[in-house]
N, C-alpha and C positions, 0 to 999 in steps of 0.2 A: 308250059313247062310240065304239068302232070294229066294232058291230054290225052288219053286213049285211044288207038286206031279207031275202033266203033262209036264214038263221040259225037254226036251230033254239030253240026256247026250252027257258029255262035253269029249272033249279030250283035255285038255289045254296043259298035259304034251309032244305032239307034236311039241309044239312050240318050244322044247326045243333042238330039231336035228337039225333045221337049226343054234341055235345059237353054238352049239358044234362045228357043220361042220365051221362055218366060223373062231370060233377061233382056232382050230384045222388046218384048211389051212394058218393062220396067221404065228401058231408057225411053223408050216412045213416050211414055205417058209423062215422065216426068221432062219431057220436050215440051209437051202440050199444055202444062203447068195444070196437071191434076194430080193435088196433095191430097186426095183419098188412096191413090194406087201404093202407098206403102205400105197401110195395114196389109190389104190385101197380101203384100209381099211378104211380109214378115208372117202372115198365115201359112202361106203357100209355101214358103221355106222352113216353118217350123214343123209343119205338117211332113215336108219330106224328112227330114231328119229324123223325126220319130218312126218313120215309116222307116227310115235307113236301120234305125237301132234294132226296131222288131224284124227286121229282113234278115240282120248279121245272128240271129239267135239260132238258126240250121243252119247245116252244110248247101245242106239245098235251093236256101233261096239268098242264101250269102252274096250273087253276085248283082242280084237286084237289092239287096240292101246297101250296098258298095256306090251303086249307082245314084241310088233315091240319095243316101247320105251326102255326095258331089256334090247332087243337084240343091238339096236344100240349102247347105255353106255355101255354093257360091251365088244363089240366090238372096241370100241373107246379107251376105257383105254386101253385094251391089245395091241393095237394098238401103242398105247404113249408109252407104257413102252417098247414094241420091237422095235418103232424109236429112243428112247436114248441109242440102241446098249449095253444092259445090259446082262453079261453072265446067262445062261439059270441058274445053282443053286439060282443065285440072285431072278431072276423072280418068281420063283417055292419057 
């Protein structure tokens, strides 16, 4: 919408492999019945979210705060839902 002709292009949709990869290693692991992988999760989501907060503080890197911030909430929820030990039809 406020793109400029001499703008660089964007690859946003990139950002969107590491958020797969980590929910995807969430459901894996709690396939495998390894109940360590949630802390990790709940690091790794809380981590991006703070990364998300301090990203949105400039114009500048606002849209990788945008991104980390995704990534960490929907890490987080999928996180919560495979700690309350819900069968996978449930989750899905």
């Amino acid at each position: 919408m406020f793109k400029r002709k001499n703008d660089p292009e964007e690859h946003n949709y990139l950002y969107g492999i590491p958020a797969v990869t980590s929910v995807g290693c969430l459901l894996g692991a709690n396939m495998l019945g390894l109940s360590s992988v949630y802390t990790m999760g709940y690091l790794a989501s809380s981590l991006c979210c703070i990364g998300g907060i301090s990203g949105l503080a400039s114009q500048s890197t606002a849209r990788v705060g945008n991104a980390l911030g995704i990534m960490g909430v929907s890490s987080g929820v999928v996180t919560a839902l495979l700690a309350m030990n819900f069968p996978f039809p449930v989750l899905v």
